[in-house]
SETORVO-453638 format. One line per field, with one value per atom (N, C-alpha, C, O, CB): chain; x, y, z. Coordinates in steps of 0.1 Angstrom, whole numbers, plus 2048, in hexadecimal, padded with zeros to 3 digits. Atoms other than C-alpha are relative to their C-alpha. Glycine has a CB too. Layout:
chain = [A / ...] .
X = [X / ...] .
Y = [Y / ...] .
Z = [Z / ...] .
END
This chain:
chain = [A / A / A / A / A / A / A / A / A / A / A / A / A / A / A / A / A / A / A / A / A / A / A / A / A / A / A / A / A / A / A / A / A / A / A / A / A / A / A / A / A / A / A / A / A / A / A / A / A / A / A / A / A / A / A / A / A / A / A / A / A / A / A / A / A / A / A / A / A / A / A / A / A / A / A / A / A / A / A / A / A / A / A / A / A / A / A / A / A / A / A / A / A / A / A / A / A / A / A / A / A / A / A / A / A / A / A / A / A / A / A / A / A / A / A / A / A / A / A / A / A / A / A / A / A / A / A / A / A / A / A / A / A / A / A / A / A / A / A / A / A / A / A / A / A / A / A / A / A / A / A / A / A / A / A / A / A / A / A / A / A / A / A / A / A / A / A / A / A / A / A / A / A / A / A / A / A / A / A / A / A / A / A / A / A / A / A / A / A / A / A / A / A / A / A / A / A / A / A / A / A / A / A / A / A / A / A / A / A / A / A / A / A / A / A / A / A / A / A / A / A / A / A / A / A / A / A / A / A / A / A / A / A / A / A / A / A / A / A / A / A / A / A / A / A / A / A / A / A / A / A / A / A / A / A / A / A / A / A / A / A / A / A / A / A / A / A / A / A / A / A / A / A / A / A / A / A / A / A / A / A / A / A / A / A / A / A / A / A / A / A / A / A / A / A / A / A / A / A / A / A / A / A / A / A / A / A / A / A / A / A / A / A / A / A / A / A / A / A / A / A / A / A / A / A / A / A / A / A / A / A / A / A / A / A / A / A / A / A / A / A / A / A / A / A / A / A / A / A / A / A / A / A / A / A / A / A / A / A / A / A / A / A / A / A / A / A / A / A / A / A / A / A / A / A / A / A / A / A / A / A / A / A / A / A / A / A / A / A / A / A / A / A / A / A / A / A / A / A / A / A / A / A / A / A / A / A / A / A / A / A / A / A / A / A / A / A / A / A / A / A / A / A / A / A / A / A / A / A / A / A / A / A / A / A] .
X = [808 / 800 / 809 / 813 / 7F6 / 7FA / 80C / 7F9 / 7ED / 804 / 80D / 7FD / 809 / 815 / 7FB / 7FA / 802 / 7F4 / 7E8 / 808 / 80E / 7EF / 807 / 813 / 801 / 7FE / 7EB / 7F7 / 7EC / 801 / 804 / 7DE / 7F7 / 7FC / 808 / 807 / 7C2 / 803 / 7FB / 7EF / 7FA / 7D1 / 7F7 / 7F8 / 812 / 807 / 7B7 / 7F8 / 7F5 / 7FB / 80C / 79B / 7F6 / 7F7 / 7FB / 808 / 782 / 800 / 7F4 / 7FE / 802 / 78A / 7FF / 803 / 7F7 / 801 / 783 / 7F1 / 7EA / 804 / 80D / 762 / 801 / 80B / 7FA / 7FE / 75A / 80A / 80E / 7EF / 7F4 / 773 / 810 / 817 / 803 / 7F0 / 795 / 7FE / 807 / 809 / 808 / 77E / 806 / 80C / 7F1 / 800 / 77F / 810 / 815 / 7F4 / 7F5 / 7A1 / 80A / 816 / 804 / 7F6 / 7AD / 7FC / 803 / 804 / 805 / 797 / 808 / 80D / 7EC / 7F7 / 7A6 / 811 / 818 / 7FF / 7F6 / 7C4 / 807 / 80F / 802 / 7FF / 7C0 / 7FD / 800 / 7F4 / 807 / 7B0 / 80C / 809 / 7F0 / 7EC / 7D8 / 802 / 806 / 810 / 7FC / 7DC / 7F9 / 7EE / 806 / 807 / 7D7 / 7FD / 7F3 / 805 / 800 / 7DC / 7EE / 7E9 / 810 / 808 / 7BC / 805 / 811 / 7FF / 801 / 7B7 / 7F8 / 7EE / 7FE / 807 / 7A9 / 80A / 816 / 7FC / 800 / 7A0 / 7FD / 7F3 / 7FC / 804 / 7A0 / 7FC / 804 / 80B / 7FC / 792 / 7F4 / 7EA / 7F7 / 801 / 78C / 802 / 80B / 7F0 / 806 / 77B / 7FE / 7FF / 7F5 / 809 / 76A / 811 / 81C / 7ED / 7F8 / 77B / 7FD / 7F2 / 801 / 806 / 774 / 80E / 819 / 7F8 / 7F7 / 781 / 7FF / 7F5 / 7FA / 7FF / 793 / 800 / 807 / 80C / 801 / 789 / 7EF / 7E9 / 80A / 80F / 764 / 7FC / 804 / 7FA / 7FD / 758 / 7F3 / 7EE / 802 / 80E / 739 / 809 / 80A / 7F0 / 7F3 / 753 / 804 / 800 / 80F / 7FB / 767 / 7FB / 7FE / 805 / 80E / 74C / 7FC / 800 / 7EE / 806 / 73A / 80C / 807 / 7FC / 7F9 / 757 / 805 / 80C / 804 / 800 / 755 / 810 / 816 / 7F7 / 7F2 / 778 / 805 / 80D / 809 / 7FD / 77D / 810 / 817 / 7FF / 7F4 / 79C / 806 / 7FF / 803 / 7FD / 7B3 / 800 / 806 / 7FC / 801 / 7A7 / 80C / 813 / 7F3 / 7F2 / 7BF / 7FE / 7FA / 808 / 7FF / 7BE / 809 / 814 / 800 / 7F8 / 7C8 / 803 / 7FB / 7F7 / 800 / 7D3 / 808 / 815 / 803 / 7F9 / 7D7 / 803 / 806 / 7F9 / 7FC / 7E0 / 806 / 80E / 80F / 7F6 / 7E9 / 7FC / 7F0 / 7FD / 7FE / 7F4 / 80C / 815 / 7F8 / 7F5 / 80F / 80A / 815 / 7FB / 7FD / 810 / 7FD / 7FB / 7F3 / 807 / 808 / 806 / 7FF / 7FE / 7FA / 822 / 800 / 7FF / 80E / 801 / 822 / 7F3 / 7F1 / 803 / 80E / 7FE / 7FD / 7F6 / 7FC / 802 / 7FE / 807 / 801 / 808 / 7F2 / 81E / 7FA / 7FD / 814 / 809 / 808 / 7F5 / 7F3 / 7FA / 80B / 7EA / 802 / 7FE / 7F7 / 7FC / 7FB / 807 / 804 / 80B / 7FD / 80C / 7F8 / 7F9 / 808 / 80E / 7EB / 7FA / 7F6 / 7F6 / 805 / 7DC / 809 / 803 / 802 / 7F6 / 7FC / 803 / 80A / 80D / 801 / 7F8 / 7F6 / 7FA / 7F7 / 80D / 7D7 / 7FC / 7F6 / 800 / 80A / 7C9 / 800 / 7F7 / 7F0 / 802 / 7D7 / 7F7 / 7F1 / 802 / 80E / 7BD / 80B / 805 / 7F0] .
Y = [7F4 / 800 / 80C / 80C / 800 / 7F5 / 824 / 80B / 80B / 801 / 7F4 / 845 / 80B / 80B / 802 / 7F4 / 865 / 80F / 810 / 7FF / 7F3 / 889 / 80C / 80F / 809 / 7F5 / 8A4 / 809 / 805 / 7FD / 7F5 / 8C6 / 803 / 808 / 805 / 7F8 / 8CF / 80F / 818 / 801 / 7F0 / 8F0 / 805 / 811 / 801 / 7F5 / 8F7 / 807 / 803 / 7FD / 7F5 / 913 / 7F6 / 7F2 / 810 / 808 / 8FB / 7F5 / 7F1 / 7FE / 80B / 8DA / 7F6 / 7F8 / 802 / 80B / 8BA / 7FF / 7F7 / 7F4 / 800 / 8C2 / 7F7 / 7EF / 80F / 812 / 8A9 / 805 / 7FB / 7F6 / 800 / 8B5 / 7F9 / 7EF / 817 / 808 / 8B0 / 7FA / 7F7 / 805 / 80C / 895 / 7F4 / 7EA / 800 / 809 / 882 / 801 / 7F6 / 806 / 801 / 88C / 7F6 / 7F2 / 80D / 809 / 877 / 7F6 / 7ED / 804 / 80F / 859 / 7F8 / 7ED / 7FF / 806 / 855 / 7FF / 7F9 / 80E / 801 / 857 / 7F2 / 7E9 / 80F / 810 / 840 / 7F4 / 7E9 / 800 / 80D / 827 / 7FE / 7F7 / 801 / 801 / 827 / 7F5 / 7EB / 813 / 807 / 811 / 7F5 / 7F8 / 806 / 80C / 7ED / 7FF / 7F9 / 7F6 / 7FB / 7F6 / 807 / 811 / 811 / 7FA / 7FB / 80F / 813 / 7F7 / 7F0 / 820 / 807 / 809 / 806 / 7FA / 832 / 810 / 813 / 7F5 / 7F3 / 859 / 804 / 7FF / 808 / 802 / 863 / 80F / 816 / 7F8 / 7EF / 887 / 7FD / 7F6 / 812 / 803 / 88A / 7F1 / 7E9 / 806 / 810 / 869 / 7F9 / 7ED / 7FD / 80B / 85D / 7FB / 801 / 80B / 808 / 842 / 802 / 808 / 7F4 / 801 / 842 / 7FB / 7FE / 811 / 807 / 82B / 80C / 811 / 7F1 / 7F3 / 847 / 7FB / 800 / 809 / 801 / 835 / 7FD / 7F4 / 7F3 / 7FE / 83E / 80F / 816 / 7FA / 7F2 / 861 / 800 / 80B / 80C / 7FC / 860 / 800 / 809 / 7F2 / 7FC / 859 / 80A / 813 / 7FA / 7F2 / 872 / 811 / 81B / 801 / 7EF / 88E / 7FF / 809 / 800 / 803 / 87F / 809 / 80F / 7F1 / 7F2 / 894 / 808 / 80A / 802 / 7F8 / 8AC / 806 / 806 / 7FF / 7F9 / 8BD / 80B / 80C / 7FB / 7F1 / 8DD / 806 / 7FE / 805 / 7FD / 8F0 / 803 / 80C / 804 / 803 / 8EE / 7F6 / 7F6 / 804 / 808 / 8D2 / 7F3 / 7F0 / 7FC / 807 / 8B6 / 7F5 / 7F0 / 800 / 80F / 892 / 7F8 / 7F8 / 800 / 80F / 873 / 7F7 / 7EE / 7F6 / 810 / 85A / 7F7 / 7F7 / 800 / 810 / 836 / 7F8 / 800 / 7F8 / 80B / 81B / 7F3 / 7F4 / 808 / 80E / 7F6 / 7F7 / 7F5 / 7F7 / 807 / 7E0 / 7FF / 806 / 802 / 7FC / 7D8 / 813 / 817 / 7F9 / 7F0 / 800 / 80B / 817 / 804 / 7F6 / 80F / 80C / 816 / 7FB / 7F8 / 824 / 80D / 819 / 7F7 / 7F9 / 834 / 806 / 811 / 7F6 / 7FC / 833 / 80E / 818 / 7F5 / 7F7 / 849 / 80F / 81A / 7F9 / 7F2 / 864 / 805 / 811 / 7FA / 7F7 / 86A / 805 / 811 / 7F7 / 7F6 / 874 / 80A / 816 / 7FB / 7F2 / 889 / 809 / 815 / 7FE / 7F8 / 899 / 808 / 814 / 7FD / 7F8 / 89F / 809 / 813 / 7FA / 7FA / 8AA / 812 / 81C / 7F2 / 7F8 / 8C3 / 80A / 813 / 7F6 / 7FF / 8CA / 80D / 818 / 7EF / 7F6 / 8DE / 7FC / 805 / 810 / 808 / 8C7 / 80B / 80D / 7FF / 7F3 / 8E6 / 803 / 805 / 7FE / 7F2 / 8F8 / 813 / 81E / 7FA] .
Z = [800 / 800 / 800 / 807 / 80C / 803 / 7F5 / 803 / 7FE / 7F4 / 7FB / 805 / 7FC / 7FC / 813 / 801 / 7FC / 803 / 7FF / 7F0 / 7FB / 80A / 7F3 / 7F0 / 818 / 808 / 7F0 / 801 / 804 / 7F6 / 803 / 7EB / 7F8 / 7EE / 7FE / 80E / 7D6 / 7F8 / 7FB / 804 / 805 / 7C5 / 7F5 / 7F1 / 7FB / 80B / 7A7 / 804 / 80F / 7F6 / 7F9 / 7AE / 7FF / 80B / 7F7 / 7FF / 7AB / 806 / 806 / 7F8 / 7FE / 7BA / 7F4 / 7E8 / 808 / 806 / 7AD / 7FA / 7FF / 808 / 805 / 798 / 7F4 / 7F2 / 7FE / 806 / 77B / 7F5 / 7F0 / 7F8 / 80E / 75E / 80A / 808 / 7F7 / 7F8 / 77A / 805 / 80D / 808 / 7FA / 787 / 7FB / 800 / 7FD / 80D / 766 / 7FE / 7FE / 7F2 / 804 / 75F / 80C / 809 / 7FE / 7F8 / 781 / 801 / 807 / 80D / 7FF / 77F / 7F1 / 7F0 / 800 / 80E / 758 / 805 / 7FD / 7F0 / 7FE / 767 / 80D / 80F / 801 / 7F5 / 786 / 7F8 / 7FE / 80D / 808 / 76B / 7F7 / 7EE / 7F8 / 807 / 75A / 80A / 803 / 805 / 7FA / 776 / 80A / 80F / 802 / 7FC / 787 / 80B / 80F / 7FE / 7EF / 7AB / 803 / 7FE / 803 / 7F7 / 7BF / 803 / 805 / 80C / 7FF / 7C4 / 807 / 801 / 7F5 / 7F9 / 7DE / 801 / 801 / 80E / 7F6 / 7EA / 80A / 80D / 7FE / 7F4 / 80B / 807 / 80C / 807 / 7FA / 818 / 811 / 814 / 7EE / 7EF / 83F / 7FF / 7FC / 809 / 7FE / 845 / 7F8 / 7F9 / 806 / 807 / 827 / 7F4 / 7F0 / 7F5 / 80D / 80C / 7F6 / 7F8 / 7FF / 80D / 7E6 / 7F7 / 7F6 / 7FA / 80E / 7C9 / 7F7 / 7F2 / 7F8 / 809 / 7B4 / 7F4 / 7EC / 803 / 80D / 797 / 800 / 7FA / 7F9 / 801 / 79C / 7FE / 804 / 80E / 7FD / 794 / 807 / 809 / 7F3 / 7F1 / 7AB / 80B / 813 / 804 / 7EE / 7C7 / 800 / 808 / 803 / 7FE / 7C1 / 801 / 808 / 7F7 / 800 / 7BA / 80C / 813 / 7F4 / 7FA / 7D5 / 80F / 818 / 7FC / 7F7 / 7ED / 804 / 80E / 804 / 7FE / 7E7 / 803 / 80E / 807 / 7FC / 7E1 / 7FC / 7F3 / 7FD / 801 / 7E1 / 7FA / 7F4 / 80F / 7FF / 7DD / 808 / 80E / 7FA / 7F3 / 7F8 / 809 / 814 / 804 / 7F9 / 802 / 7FF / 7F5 / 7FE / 801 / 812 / 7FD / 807 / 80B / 807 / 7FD / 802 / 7FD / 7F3 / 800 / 807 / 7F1 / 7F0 / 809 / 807 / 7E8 / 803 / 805 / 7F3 / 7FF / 7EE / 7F8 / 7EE / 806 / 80C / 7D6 / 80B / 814 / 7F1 / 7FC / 7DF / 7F4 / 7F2 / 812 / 809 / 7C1 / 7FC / 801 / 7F8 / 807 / 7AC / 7FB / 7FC / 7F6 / 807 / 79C / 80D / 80B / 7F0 / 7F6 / 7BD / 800 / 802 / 80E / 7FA / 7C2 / 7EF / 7F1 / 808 / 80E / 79D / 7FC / 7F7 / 7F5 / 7FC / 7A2 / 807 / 802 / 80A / 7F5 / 7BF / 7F8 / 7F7 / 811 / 801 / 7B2 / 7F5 / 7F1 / 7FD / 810 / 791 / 804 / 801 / 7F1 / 7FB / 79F / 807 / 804 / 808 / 7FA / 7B9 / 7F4 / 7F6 / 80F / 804 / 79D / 7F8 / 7F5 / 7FD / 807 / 78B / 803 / 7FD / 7FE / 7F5 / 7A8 / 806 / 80A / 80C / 7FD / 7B0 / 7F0 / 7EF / 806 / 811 / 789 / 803 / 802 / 7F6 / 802 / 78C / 7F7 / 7F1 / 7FF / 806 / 777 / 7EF / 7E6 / 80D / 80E / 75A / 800 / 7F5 / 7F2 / 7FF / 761 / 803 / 804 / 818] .
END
């Protein structure tokens, strides 16, 4: 298992266009994929999960990964995520 906490930095959060752009990107890979904000879990290769918590900007994101690709898994999203999603 591979964790990593990241930053939401675009003005918007995770609404459905940089939504869609991180579930296509978590679905690059074989590793189970979870988000984690406060308490709640979501498979980040779902976009009802993800929408579903609502993430603002600013807000602080857990990604998990455990599989073979986890760790490559994890270091690309956070960079997507740290990205601003080019917006």
């Amino acid at each position: 298992m591979y964790v990593k906490d990241v930053v939401v930095q675009n003005q918007v959060g995770l609404h459905a266009r940089p939504a869609t752009f991180f579930i296509q990107k978590a679905n690059e890979y074989k590793s189970s994929i979870w988000v984690e904000k406060e308490e709640r879990r979501v498979n980040a290769k779902s976009l009802l999960g993800v929408l579903s918590l609502g993430i603002l900007c600013g807000s602080d994101i857990r990604i998990i990964a455990d599989g073979a690709d986890e760790q490559a898994a994890v270091d690309a999203l956070v960079e997507l995520v740290e990205s601003g999603f080019a917006e």
